[in-house]
Backbone as a chain_set.jsonl record, in Angstrom:
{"seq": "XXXXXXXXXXXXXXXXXXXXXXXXXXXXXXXXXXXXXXXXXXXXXXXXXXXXXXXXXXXXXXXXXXXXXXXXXXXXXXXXXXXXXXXXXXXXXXXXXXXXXXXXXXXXXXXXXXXXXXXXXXXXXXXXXXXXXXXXXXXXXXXXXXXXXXXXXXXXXXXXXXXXXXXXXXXXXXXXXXXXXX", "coords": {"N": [[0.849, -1.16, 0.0], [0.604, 2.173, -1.024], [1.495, 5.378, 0.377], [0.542, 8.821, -0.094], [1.717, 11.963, 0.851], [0.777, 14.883, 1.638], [2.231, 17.956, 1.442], [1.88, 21.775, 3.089], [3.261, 23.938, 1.178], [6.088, 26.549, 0.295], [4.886, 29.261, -1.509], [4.376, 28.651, -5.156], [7.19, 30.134, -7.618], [6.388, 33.338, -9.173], [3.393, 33.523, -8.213], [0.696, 35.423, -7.913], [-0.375, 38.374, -6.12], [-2.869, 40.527, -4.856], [-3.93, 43.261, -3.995], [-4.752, 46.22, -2.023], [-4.342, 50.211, -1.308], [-4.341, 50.785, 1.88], [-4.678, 54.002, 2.304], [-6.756, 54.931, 0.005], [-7.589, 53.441, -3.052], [-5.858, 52.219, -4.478], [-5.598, 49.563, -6.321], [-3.199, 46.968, -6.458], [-1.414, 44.116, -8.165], [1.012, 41.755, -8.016], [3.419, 39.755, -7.561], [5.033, 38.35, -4.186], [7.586, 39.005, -1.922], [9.785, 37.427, 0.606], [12.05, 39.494, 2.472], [15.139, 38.835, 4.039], [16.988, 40.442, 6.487], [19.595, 39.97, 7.719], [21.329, 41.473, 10.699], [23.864, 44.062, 10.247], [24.273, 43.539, 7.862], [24.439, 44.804, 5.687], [26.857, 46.183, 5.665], [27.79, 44.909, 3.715], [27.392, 46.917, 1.418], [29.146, 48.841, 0.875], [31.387, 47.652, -0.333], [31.727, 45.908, -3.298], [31.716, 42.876, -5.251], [34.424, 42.066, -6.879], [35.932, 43.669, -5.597], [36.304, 42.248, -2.684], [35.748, 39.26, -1.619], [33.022, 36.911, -0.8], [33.776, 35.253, 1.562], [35.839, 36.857, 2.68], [34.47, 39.512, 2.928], [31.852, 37.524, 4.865], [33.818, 37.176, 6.967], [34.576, 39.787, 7.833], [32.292, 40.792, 8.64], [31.422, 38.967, 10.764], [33.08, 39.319, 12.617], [33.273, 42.462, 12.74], [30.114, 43.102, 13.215], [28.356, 40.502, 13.992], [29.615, 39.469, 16.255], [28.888, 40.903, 18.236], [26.583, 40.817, 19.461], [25.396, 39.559, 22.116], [27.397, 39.715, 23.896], [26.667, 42.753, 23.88], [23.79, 42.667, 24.53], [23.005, 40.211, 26.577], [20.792, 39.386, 28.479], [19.36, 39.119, 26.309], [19.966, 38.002, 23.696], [21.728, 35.227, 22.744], [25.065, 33.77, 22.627], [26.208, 33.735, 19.436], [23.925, 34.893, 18.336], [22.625, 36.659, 16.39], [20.17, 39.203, 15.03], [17.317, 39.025, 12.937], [16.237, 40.958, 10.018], [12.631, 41.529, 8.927], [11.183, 42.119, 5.705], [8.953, 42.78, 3.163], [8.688, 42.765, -0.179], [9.149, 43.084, -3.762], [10.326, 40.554, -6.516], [11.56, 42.498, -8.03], [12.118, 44.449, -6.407], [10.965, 46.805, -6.529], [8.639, 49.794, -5.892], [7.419, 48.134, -3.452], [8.551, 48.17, -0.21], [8.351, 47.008, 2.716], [7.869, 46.48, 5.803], [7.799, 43.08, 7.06], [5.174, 41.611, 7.762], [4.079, 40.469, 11.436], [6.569, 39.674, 11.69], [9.335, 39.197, 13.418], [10.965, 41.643, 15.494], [10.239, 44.288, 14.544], [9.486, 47.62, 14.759], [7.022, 49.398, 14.677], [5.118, 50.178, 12.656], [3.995, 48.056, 9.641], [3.871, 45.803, 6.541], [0.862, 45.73, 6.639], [0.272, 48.022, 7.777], [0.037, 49.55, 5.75], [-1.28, 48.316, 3.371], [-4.217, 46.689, 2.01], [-4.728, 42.751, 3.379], [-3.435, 40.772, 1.185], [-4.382, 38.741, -1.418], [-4.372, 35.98, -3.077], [-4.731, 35.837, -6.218], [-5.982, 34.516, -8.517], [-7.273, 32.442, -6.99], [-8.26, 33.916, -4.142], [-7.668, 32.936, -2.269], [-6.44, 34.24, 1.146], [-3.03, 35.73, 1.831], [-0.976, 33.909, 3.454], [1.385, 34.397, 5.257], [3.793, 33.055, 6.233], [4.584, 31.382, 3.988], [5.183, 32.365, 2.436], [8.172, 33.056, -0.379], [11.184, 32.988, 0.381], [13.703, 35.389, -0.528], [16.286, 34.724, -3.24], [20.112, 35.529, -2.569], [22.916, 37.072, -3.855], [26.238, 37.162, -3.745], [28.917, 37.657, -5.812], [30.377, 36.994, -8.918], [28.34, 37.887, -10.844], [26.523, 39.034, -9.742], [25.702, 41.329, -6.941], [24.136, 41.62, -4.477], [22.768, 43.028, -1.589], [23.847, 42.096, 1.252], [23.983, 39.334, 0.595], [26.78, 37.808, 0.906], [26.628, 36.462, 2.513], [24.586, 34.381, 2.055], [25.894, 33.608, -0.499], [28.692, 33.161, 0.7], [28.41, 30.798, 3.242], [26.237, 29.454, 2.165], [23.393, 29.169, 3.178], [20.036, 30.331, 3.636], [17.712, 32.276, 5.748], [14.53, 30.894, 7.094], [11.357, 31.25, 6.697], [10.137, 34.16, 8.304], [12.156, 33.786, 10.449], [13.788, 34.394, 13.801], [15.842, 34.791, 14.866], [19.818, 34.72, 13.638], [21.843, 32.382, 14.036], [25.351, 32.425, 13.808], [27.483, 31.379, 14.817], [26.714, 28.337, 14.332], [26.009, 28.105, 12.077], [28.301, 29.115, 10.526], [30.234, 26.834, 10.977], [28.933, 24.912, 10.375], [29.139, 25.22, 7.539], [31.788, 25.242, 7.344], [32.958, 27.473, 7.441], [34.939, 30.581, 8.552], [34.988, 30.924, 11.778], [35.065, 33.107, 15.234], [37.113, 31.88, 17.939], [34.441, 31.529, 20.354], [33.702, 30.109, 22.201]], "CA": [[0.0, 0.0, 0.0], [1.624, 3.376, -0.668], [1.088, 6.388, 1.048], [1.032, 10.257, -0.611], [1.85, 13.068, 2.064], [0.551, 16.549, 0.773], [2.645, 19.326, 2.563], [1.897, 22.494, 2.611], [5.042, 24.421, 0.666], [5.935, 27.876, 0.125], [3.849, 29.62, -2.843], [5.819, 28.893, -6.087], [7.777, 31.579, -8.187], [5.424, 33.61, -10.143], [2.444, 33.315, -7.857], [0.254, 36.845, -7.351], [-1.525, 38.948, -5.175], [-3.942, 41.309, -5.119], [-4.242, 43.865, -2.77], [-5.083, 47.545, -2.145], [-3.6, 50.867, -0.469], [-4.848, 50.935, 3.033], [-5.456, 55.301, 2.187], [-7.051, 55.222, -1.211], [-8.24, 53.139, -3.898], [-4.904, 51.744, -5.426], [-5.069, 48.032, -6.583], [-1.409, 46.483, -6.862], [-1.234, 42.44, -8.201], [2.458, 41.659, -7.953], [4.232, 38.324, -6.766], [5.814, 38.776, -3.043], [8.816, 37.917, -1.29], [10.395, 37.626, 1.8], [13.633, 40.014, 2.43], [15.987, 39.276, 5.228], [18.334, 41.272, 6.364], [20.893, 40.053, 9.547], [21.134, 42.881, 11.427], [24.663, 44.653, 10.004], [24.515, 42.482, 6.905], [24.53, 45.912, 4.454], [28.303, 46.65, 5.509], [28.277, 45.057, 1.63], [26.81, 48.072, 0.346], [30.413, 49.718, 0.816], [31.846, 47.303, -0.993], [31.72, 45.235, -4.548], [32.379, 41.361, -5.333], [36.06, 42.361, -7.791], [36.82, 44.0, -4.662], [36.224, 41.812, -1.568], [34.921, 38.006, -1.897], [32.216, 36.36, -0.036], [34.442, 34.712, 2.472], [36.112, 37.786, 3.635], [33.024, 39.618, 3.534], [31.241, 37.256, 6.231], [34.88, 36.993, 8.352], [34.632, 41.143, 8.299], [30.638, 40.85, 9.434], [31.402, 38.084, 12.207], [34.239, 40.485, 13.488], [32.586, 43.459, 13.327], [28.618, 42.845, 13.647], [28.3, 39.298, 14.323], [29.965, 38.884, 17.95], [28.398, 42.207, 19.645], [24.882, 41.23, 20.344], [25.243, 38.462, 23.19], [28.053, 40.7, 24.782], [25.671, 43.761, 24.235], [22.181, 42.136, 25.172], [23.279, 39.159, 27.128], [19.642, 38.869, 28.183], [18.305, 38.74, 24.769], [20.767, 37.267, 22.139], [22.44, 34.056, 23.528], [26.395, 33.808, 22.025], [26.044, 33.342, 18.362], [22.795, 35.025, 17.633], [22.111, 37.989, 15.327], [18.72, 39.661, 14.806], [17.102, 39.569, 11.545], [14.915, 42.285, 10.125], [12.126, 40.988, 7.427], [10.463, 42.984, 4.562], [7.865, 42.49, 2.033], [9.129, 43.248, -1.365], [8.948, 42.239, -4.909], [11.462, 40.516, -6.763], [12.838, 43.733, -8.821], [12.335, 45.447, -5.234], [10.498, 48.106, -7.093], [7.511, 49.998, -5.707], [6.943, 47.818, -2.4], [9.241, 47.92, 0.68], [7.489, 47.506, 3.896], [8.237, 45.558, 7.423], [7.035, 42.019, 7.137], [3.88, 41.354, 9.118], [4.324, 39.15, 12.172], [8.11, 39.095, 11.858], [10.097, 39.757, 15.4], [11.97, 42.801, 15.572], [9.452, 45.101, 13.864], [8.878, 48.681, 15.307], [5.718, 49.462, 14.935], [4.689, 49.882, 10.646], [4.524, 46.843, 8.909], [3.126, 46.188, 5.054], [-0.726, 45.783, 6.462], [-0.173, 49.282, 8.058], [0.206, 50.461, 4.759], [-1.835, 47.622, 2.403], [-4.892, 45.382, 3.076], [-4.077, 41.721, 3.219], [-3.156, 40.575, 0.109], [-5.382, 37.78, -1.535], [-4.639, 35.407, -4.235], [-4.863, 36.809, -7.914], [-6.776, 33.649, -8.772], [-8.204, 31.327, -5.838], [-8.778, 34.566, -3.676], [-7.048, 33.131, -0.766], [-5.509, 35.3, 2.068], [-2.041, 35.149, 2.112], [-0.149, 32.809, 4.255], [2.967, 35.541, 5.396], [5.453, 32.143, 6.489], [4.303, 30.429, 2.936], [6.273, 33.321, 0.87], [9.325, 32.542, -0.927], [12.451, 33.614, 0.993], [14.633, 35.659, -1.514], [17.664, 34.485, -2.62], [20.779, 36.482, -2.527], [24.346, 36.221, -4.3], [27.851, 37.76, -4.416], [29.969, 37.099, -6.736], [30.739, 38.138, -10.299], [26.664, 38.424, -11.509], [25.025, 39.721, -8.143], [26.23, 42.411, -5.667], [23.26, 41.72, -3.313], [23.075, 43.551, -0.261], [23.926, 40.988, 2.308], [24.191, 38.549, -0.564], [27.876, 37.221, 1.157], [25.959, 35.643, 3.959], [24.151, 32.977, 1.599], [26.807, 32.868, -0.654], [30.064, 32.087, 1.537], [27.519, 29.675, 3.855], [25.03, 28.21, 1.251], [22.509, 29.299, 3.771], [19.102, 31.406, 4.301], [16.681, 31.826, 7.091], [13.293, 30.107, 7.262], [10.239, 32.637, 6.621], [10.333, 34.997, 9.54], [13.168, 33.121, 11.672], [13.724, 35.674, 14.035], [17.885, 35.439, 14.651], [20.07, 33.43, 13.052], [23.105, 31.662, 15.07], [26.469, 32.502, 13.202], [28.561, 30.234, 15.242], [26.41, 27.014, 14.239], [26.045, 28.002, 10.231], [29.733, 28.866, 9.912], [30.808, 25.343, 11.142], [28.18, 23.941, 9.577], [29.374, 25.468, 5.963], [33.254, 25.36, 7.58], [33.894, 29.323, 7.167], [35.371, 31.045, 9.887], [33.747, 31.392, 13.12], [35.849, 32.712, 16.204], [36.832, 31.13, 19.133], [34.379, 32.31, 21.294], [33.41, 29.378, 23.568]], "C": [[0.901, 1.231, 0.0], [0.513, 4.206, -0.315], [1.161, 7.425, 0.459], [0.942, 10.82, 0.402], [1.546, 14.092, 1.8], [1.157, 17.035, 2.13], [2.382, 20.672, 1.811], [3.172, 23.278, 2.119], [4.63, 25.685, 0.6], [4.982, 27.948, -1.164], [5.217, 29.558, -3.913], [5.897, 30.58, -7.176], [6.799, 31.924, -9.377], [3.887, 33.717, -9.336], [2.104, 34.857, -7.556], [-0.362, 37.346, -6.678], [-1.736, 40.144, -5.519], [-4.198, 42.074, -3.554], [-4.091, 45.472, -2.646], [-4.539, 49.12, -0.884], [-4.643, 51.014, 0.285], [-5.912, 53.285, 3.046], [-5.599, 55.794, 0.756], [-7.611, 53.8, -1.747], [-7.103, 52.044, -5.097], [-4.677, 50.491, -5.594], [-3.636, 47.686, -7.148], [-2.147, 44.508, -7.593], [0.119, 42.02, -8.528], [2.662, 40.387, -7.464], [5.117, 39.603, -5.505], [6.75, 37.818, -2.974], [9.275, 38.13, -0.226], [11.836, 38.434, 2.142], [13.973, 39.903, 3.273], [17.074, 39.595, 5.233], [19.025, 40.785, 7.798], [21.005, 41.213, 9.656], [23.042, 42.977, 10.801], [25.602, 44.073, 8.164], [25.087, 43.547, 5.512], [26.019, 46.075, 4.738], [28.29, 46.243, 3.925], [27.957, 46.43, 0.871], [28.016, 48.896, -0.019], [31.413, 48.881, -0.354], [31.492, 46.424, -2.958], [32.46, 44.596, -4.959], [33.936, 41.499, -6.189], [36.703, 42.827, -6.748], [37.109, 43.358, -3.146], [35.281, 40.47, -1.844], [34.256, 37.81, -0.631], [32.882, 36.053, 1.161], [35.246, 35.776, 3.597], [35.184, 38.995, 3.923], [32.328, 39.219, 4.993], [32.13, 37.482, 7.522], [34.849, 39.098, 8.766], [33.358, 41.126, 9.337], [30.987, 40.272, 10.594], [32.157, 38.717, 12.861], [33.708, 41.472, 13.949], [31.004, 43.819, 14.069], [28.722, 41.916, 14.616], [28.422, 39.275, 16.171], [29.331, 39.829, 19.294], [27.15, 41.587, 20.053], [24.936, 40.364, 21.465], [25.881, 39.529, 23.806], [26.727, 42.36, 24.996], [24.37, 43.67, 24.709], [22.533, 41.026, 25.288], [21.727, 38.7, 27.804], [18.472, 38.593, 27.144], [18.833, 38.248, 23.674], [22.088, 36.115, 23.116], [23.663, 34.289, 22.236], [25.949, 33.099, 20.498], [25.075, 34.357, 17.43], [22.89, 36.689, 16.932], [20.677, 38.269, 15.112], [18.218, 39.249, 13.034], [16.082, 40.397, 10.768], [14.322, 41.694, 8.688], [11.316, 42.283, 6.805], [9.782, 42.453, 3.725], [8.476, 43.097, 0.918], [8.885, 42.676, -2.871], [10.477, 41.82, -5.476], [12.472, 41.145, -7.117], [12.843, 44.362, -7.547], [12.062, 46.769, -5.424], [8.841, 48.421, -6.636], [6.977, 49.277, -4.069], [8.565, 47.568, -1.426], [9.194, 48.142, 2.008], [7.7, 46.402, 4.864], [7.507, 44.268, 7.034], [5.948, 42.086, 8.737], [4.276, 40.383, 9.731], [5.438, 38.907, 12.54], [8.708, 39.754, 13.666], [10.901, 41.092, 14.83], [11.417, 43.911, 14.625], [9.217, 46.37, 14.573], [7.769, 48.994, 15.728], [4.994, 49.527, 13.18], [4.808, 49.03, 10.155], [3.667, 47.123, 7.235], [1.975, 46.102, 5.544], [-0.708, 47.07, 7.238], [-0.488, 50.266, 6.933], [-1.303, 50.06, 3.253], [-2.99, 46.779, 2.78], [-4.237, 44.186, 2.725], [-4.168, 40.915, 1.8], [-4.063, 38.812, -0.252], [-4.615, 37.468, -2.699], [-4.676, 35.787, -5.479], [-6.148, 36.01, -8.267], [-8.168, 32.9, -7.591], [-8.953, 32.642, -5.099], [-7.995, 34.194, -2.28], [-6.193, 34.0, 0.237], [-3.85, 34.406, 2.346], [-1.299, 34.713, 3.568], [1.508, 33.469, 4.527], [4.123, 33.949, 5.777], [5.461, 31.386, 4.795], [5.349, 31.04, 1.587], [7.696, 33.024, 0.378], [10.51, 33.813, 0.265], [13.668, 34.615, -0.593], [15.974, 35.734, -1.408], [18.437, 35.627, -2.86], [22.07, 36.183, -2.417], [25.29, 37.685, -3.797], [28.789, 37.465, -4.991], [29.696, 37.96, -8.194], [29.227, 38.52, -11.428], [26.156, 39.604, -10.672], [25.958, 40.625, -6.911], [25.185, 42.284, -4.708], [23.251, 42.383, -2.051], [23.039, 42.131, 0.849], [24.265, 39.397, 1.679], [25.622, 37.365, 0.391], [27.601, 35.817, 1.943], [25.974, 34.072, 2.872], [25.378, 33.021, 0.657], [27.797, 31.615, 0.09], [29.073, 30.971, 2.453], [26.894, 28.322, 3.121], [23.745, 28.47, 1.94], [21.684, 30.736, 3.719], [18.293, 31.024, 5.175], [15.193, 31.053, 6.649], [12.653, 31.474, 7.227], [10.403, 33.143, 8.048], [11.181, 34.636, 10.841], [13.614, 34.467, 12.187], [15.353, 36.187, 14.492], [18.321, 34.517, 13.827], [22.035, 33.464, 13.68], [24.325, 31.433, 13.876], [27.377, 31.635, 13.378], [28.168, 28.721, 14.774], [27.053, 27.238, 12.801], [27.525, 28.189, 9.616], [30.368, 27.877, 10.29], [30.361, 24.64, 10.664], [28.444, 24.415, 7.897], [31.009, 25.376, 6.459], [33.952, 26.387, 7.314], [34.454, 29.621, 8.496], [34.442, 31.062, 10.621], [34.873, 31.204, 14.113], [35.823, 31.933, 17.196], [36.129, 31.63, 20.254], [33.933, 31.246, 22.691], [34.766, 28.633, 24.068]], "O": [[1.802, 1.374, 0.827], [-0.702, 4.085, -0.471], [2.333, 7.388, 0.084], [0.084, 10.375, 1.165], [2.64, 14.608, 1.571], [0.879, 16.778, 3.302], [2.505, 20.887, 0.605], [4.166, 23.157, 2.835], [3.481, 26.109, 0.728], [4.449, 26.986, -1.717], [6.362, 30.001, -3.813], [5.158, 31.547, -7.365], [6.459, 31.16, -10.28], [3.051, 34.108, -10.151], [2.97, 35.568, -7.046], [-1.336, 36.641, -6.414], [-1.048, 40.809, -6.294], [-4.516, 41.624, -2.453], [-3.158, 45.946, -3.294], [-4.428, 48.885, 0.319], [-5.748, 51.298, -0.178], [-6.991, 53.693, 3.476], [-4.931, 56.704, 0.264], [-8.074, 53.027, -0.908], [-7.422, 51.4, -6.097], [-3.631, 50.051, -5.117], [-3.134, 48.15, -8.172], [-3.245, 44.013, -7.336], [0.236, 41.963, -9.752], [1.716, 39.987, -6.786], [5.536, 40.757, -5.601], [6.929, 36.685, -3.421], [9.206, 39.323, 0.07], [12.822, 37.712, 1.997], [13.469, 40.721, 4.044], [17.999, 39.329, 4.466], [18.834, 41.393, 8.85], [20.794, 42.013, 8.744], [23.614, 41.893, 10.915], [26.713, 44.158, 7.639], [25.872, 43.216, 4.622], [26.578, 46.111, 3.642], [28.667, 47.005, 3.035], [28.392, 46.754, -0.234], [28.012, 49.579, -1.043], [32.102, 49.517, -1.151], [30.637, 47.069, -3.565], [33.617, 44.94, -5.199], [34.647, 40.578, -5.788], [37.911, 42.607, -6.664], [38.003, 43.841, -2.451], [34.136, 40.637, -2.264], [34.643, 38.307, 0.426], [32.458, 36.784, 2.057], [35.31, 35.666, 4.821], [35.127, 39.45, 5.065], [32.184, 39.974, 5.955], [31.734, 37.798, 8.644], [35.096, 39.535, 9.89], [33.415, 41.382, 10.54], [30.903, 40.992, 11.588], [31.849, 38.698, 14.052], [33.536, 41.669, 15.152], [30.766, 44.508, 15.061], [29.047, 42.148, 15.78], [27.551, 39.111, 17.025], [29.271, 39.69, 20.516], [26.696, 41.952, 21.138], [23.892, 40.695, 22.026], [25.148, 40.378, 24.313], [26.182, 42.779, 26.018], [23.864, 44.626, 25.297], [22.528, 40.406, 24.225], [21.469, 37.512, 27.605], [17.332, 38.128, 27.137], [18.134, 38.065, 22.678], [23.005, 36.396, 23.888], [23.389, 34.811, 21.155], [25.394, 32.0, 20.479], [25.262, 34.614, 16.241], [23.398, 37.672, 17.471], [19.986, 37.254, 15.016], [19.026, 39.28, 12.105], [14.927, 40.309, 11.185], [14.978, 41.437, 7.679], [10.933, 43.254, 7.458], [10.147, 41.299, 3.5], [8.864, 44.233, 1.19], [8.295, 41.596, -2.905], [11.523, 42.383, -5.152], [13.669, 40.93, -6.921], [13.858, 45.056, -7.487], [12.585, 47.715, -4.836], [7.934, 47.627, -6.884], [6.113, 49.932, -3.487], [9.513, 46.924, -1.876], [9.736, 49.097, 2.565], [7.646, 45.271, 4.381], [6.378, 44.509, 6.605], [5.974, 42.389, 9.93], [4.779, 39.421, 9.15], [5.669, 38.142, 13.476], [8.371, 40.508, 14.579], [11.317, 41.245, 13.682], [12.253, 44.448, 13.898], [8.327, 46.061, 15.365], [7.421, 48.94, 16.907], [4.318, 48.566, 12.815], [6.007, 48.817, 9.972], [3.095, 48.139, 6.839], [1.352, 46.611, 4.613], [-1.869, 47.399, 7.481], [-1.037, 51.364, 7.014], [-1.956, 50.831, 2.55], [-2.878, 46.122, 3.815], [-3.3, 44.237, 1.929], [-5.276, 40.462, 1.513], [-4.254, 37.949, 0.605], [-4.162, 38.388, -3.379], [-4.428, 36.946, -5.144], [-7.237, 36.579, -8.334], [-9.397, 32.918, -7.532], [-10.17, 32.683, -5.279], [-7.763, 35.009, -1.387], [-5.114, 34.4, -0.198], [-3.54, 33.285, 2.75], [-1.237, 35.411, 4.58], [2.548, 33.026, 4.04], [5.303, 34.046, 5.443], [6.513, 30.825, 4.492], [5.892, 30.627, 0.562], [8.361, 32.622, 1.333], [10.441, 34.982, 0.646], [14.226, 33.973, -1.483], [16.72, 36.216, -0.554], [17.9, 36.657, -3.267], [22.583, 35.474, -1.551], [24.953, 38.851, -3.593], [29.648, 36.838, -4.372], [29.121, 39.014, -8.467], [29.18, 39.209, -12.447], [25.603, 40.677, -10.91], [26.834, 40.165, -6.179], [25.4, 43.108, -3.819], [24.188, 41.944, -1.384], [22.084, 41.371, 1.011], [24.747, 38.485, 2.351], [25.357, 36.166, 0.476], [28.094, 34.69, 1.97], [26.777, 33.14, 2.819], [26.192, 32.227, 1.131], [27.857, 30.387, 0.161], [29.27, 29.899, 1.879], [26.926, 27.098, 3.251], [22.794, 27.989, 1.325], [22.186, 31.86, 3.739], [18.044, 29.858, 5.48], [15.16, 30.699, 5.471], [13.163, 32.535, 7.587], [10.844, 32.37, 8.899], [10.969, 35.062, 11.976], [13.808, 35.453, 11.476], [15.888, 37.295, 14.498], [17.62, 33.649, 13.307], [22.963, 34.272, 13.669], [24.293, 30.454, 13.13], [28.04, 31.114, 12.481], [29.059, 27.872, 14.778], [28.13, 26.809, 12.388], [27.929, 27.659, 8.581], [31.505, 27.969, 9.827], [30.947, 23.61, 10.329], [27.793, 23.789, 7.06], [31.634, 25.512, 5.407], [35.149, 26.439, 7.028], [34.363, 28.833, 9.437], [33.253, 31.183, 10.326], [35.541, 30.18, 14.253], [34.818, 31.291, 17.5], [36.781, 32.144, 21.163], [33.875, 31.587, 23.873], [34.768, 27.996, 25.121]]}, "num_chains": 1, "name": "protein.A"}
């Protein structure tokens, strides 16, 4: 006897929504995506992949970002951890760039302060904010990504709205640097 398992999965690439400005009248239907950012992850923005590779990239981040937040909030970031800040965006990153709903480390504005909740193009269904595609993000000789180094040099991104992400595991677990801090 076999068995089939239906899981639910993220929404695939290309999928749209439908949804309207919270002060007015303005229908959007766009595909979404998930943007995370590690908290000090833009230091790339100073630089560009001909001038600094992935690898020394993350070993600058884990030096300079990376190791402060346990020492600086020792009751809120256990040794390893980094924040990560999410966004709603489209793939060109044109026209929408607004706090993910739900995500940790949000202020107070997110995209439904701005949009109602985005529905389906087709079915009509309300979207499912952990179901959204994570976007990826390179460095190297195509892609300058902002933060891009991370998943490069690693191979790794976060899970829909993961709310830190533990530097000391993922760089042993991809074998990049990671200091000695224990």
């Amino acid at each position: 006897m076999s068995s089939s398992h239906v899981t639910v999965q993220p929404y695939p690439p290309g999928t749209e929504w439908t949804f309207t400005t919270c002060r007015g009248s303005y229908t959007q239907t766009v595909e979404l995506l998930l943007y995370p950012e590690p908290d000090g992850s833009a230091m790339s923005d100073d630089y560009l992949p001909e001038e600094v590779g992935a690898l020394e990239l993350w070993r600058k981040w884990v030096n300079q970002y990376a190791v402060t937040y346990h020492r600086r909030y020792p009751e809120k970031y256990r040794l390893g951890e980094v924040p990560i800040y999410w966004s709603i965006t489209q793939p060109s990153f044109s026209g929408i760039f607004e706090a993910a709903p739900h995500a940790p480390n949000v202020m107070s504005e997110d995209f439904l302060t701005h949009y109602t909740h985005p529905v389906h193009t087709d079915t009509g269904e309300r979207l499912n904010w952990v179901r959204l595609r994570v976007m990826d993000r390179a460095w190297n000789e195509t892609a300058a990504d902002k933060g891009g180094f991370i998943q490069e040099a690693t191979g790794w991104k976060p899970s829909p709205l993961q709310p830190t992400m533990d530097f000391v595991h993922i760089g042993r677990a991809a074998g990049v640097y990671v200091p000695g801090l224990y």
